[in-house]
KEMARKOL-667896 format. One record per atom (N, C-alpha, C): x, y, z; atom name; residue number from 0. Coordinates in steps of 0.05 Angstrom, whole numbers. Layout:
<pts>
{x->X y->Y z->Z at->CA i->NUM}
...
</pts>
This chain:
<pts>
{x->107 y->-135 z->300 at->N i->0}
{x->91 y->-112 z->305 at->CA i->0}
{x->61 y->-120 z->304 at->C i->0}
{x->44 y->-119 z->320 at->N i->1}
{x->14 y->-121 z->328 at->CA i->1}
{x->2 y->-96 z->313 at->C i->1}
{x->-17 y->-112 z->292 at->N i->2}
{x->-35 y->-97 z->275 at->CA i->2}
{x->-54 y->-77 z->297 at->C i->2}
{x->-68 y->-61 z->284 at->N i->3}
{x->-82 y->-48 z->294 at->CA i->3}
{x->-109 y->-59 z->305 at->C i->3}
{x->-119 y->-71 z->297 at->N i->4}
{x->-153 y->-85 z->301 at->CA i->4}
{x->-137 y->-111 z->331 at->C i->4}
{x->-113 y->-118 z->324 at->N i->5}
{x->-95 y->-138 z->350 at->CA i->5}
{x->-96 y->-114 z->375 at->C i->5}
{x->-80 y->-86 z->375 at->N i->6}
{x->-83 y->-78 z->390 at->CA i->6}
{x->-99 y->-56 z->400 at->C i->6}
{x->-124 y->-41 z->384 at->N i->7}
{x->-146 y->-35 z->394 at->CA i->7}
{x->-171 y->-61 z->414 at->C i->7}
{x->-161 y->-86 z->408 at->N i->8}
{x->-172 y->-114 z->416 at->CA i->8}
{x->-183 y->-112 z->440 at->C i->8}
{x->-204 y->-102 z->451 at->N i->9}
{x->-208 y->-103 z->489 at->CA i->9}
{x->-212 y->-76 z->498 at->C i->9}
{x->-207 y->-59 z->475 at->N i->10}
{x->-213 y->-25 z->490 at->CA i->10}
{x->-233 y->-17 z->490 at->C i->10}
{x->-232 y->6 z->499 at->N i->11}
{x->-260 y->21 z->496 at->CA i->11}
{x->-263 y->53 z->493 at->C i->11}
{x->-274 y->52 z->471 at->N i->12}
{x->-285 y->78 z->462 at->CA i->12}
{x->-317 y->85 z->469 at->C i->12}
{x->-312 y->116 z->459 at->N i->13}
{x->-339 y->134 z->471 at->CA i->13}
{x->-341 y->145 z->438 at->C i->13}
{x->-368 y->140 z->427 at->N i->14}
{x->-371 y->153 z->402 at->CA i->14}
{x->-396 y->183 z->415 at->C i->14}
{x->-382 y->192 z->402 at->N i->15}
{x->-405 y->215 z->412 at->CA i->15}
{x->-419 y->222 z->374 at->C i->15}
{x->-440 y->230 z->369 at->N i->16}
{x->-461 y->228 z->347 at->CA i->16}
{x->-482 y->234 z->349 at->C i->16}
{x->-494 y->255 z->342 at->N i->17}
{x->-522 y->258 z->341 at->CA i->17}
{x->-536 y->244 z->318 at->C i->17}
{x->-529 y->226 z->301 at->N i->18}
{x->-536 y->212 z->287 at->CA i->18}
{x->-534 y->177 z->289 at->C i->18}
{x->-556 y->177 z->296 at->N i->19}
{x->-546 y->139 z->306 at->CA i->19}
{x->-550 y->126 z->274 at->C i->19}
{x->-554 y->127 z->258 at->N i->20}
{x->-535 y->113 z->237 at->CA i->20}
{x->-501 y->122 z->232 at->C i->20}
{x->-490 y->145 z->240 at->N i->21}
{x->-464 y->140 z->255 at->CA i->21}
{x->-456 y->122 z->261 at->C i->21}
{x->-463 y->127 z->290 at->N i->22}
{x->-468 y->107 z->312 at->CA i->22}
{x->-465 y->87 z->304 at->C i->22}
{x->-491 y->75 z->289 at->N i->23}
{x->-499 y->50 z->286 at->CA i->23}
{x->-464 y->29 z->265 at->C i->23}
{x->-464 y->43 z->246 at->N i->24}
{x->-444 y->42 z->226 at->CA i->24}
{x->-412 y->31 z->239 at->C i->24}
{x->-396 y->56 z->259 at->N i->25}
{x->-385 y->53 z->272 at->CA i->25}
{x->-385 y->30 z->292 at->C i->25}
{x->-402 y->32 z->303 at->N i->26}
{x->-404 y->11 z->329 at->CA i->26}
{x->-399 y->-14 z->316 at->C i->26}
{x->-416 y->-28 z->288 at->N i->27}
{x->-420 y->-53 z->280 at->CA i->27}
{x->-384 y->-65 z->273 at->C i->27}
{x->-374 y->-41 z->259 at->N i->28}
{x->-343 y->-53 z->242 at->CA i->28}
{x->-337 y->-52 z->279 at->C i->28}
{x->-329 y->-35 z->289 at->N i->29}
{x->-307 y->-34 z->317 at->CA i->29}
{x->-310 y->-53 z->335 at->C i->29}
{x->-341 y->-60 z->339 at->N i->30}
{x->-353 y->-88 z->357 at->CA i->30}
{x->-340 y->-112 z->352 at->C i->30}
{x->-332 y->-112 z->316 at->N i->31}
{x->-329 y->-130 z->304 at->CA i->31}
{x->-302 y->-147 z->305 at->C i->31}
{x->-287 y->-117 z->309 at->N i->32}
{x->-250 y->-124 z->324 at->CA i->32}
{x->-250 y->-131 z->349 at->C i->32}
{x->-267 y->-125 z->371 at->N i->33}
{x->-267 y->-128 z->400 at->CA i->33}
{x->-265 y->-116 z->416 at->C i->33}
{x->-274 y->-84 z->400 at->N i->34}
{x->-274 y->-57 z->416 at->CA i->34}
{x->-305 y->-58 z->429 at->C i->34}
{x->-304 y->-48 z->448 at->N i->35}
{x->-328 y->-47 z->479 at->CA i->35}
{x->-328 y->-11 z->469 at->C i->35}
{x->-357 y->-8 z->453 at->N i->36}
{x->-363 y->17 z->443 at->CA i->36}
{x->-387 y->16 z->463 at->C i->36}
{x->-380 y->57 z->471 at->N i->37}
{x->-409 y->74 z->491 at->CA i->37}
{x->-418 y->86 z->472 at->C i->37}
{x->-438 y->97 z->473 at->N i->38}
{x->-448 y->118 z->453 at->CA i->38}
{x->-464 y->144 z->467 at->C i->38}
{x->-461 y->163 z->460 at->N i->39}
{x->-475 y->192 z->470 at->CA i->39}
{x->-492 y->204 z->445 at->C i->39}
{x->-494 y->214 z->455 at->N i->40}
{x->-512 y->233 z->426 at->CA i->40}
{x->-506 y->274 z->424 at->C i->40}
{x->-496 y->280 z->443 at->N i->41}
{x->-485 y->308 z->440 at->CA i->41}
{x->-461 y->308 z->466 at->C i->41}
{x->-456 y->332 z->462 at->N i->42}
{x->-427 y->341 z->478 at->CA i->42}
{x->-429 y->345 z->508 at->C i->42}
{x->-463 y->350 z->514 at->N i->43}
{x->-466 y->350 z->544 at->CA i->43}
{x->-463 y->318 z->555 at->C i->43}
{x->-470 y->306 z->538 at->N i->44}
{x->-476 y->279 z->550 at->CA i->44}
{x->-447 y->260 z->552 at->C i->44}
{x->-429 y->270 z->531 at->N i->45}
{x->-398 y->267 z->535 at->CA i->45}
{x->-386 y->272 z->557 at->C i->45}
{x->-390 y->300 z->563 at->N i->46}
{x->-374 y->308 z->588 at->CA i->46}
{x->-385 y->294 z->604 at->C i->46}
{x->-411 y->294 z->610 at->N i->47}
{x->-420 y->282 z->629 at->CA i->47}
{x->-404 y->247 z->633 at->C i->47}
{x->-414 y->239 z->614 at->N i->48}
{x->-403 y->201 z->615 at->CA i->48}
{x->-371 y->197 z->622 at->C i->48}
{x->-355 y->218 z->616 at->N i->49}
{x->-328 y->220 z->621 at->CA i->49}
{x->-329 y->229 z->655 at->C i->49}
{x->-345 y->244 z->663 at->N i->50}
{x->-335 y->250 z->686 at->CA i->50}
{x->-340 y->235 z->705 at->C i->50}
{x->-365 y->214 z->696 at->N i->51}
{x->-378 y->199 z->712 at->CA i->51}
{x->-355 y->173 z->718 at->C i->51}
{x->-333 y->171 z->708 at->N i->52}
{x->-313 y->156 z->713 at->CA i->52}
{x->-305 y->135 z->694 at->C i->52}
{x->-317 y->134 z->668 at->N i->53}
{x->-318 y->114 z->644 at->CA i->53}
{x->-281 y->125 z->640 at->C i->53}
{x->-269 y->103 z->640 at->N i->54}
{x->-247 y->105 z->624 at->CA i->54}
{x->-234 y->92 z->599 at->C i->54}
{x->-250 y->106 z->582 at->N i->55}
{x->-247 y->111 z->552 at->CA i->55}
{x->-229 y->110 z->541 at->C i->55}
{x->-212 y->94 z->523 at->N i->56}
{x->-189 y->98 z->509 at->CA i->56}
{x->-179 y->117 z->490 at->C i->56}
{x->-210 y->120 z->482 at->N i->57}
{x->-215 y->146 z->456 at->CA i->57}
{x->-237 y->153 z->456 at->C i->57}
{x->-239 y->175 z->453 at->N i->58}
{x->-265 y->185 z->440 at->CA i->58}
{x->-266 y->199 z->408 at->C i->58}
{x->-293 y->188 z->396 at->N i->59}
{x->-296 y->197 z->365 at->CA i->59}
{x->-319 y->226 z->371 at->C i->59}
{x->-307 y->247 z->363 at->N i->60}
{x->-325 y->262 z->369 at->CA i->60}
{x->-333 y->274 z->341 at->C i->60}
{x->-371 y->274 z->337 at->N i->61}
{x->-373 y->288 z->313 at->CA i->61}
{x->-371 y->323 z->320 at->C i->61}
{x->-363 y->332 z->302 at->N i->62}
{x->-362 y->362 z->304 at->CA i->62}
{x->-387 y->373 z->302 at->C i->62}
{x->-405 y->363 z->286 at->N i->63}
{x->-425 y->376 z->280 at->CA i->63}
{x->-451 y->369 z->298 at->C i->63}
{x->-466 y->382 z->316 at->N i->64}
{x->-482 y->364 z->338 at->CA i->64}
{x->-497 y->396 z->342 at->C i->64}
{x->-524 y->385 z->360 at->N i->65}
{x->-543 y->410 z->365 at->CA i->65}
{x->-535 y->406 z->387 at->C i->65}
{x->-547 y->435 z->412 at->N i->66}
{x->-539 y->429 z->436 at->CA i->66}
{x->-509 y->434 z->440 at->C i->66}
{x->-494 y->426 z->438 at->N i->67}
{x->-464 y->429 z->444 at->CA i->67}
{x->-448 y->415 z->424 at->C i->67}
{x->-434 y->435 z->405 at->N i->68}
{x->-425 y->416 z->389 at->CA i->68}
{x->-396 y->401 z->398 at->C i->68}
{x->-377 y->391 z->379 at->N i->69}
{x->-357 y->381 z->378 at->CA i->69}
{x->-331 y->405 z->387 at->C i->69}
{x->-326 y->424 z->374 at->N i->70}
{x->-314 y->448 z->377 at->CA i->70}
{x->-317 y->454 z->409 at->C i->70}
{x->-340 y->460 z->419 at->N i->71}
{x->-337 y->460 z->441 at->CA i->71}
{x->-340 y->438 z->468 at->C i->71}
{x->-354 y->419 z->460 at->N i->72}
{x->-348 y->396 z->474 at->CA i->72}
{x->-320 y->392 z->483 at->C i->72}
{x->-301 y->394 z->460 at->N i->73}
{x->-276 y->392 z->468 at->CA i->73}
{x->-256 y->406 z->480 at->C i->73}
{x->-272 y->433 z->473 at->N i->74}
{x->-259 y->458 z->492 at->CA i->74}
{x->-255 y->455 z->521 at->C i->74}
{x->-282 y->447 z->531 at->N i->75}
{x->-294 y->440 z->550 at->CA i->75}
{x->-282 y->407 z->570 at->C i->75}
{x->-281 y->389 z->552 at->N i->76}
{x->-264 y->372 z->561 at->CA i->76}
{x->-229 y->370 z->565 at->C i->76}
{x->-220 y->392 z->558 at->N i->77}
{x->-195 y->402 z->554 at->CA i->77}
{x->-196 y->418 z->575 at->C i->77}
{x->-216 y->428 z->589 at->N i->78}
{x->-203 y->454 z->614 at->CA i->78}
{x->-217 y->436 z->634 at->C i->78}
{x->-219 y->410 z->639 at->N i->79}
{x->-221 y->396 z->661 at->CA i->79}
{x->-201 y->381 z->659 at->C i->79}
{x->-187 y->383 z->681 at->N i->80}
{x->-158 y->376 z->689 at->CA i->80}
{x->-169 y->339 z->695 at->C i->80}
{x->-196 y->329 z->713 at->N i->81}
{x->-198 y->300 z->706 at->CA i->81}
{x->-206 y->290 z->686 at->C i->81}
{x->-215 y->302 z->666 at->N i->82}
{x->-220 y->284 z->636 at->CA i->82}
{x->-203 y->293 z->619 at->C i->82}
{x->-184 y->319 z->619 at->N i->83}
{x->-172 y->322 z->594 at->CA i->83}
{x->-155 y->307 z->582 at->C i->83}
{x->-145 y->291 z->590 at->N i->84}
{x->-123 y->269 z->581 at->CA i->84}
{x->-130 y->251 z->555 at->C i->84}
{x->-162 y->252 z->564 at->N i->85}
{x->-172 y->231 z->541 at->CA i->85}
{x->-165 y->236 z->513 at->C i->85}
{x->-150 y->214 z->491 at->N i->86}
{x->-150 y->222 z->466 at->CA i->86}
{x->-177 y->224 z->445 at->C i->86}
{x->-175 y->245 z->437 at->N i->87}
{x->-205 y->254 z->415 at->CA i->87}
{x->-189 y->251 z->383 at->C i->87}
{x->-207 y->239 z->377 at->N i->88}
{x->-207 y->243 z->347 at->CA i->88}
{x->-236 y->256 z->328 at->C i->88}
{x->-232 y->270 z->330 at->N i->89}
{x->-252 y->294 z->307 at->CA i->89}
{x->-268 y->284 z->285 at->C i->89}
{x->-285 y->275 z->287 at->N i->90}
{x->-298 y->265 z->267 at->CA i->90}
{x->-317 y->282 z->250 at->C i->90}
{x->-312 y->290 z->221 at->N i->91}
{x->-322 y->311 z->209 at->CA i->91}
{x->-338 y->305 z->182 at->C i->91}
{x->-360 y->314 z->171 at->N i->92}
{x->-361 y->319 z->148 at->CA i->92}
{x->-342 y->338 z->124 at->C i->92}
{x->-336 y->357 z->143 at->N i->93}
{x->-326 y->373 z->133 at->CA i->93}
{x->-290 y->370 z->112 at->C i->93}
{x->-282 y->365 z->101 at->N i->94}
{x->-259 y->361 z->91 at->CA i->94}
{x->-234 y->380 z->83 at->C i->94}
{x->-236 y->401 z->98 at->N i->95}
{x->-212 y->416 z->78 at->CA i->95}
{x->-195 y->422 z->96 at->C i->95}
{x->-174 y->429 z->86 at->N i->96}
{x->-150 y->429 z->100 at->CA i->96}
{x->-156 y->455 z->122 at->C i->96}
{x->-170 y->473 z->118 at->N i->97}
{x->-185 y->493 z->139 at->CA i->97}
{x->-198 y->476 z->169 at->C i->97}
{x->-211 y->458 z->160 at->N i->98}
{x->-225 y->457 z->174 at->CA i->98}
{x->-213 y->426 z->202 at->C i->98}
{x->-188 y->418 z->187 at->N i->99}
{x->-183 y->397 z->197 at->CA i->99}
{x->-152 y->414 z->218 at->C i->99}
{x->-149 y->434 z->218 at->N i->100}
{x->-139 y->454 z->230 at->CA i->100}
{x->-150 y->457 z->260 at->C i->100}
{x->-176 y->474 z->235 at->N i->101}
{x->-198 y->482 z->266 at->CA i->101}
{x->-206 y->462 z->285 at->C i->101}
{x->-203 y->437 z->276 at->N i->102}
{x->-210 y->413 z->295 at->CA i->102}
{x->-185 y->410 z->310 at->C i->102}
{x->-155 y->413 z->302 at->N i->103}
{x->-126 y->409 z->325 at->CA i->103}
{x->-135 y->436 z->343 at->C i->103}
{x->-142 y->454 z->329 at->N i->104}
{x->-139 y->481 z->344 at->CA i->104}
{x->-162 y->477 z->374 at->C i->104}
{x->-178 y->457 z->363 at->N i->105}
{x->-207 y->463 z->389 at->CA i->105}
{x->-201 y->446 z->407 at->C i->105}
{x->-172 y->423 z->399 at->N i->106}
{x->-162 y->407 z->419 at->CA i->106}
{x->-161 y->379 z->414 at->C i->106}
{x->-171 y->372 z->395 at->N i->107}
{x->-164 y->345 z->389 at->CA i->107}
{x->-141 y->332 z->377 at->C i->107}
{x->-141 y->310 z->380 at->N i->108}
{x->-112 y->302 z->379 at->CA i->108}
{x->-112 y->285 z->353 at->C i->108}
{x->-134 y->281 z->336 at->N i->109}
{x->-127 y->275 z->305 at->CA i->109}
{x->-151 y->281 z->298 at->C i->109}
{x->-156 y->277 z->265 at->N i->110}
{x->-180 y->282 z->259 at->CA i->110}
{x->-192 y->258 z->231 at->C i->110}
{x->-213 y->252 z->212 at->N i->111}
{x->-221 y->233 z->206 at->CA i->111}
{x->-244 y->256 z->187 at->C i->111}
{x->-246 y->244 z->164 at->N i->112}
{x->-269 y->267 z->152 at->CA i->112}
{x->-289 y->232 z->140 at->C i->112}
{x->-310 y->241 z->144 at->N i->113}
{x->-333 y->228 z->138 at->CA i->113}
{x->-335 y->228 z->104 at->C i->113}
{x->-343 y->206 z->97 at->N i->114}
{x->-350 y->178 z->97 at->CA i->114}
{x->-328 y->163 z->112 at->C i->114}
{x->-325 y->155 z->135 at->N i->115}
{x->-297 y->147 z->147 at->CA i->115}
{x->-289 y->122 z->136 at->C i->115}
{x->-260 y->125 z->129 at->N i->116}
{x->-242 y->103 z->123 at->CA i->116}
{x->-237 y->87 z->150 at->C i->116}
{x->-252 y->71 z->149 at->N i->117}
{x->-241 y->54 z->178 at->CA i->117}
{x->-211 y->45 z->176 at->C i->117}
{x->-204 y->31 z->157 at->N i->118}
{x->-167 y->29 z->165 at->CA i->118}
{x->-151 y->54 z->168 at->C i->118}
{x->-165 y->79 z->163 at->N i->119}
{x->-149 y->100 z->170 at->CA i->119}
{x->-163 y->107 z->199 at->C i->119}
{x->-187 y->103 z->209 at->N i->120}
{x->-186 y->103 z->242 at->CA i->120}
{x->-171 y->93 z->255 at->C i->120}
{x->-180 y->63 z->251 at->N i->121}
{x->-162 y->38 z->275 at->CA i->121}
{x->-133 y->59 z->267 at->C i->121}
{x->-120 y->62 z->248 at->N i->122}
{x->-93 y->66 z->249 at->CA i->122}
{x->-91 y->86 z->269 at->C i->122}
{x->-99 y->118 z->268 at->N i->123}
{x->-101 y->131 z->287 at->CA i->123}
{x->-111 y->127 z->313 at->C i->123}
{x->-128 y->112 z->325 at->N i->124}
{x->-136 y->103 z->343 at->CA i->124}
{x->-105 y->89 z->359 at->C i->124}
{x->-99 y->68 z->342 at->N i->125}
{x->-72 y->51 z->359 at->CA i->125}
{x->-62 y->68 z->355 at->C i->125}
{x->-49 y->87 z->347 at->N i->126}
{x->-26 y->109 z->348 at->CA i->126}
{x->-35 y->122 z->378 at->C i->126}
{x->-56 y->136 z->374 at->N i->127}
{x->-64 y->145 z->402 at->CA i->127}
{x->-58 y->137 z->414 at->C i->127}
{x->-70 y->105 z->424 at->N i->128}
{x->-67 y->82 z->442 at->CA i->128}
{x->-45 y->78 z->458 at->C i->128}
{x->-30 y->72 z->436 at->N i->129}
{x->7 y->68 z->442 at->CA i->129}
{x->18 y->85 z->451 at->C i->129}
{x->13 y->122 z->442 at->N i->130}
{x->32 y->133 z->459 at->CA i->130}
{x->20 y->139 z->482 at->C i->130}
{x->-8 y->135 z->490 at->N i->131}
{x->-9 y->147 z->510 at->CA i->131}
{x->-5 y->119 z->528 at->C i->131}
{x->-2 y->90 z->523 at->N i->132}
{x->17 y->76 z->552 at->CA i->132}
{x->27 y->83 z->569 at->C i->132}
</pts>
């Protein structure tokens, strides 16, 4: 069985963040496995990069963003029949079992509460990965 950092190896993700020490944090460990990271900074600029034809393996979306947040970013990428397929993972400060709800409910397909455990990303990430082959 191929570890996770083996088969995230070559993909590519879309971090979305209004915080580029996020950003910055993320990108360095994921670069580090051999993931080809984009970066956005709010939810308009997501939709946008997704529709523009980037095919993304995942996207990390923070919930919390000015401008358009996460909640709806993903609403929004979910009622477009050419980007909705993409897998989202929810990226939150927030931690409670409320709120990691409200993140399945707005459409994402796992979620991650900040200070992020990176072996608990990559894990979800290759889960994504794999089923959607």
């Amino acid at each position: 069985m191929r570890s996770p950092e083996e088969l995230l190896n070559g993909r590519e993700i879309l971090i979305v963040d209004d915080d580029a020490r996020n950003i910055f944090a993320l990108s360095s460990y994921l670069d580090s496995i051999g993931i080809k990271i984009y970066s956005v900074e709010n939810g308009y600029e997501a939709i946008d990069f997704l529709k523009d034809g980037h095919g993304v393996d995942v996207v990390l979306m923070d919930m919390m963003m000015p401008e358009l947040d996460g909640y709806e970013a993903i609403g929004k990428i979910r009622e477009d029949k050419a980007i909705a397929y993409v897998p989202i993972i929810a990226v939150t400060a927030k931690a409670m079992k409320s709120d990691r709800e409200k993140c399945l409910e707005a459409g994402a397909d796992e979620y991650v509460s900040k200070p992020v455990n990176l072996q608990e990303l990559l894990q979800k990430m290759s889960v994504l990965i794999s089923v959607r082959k």
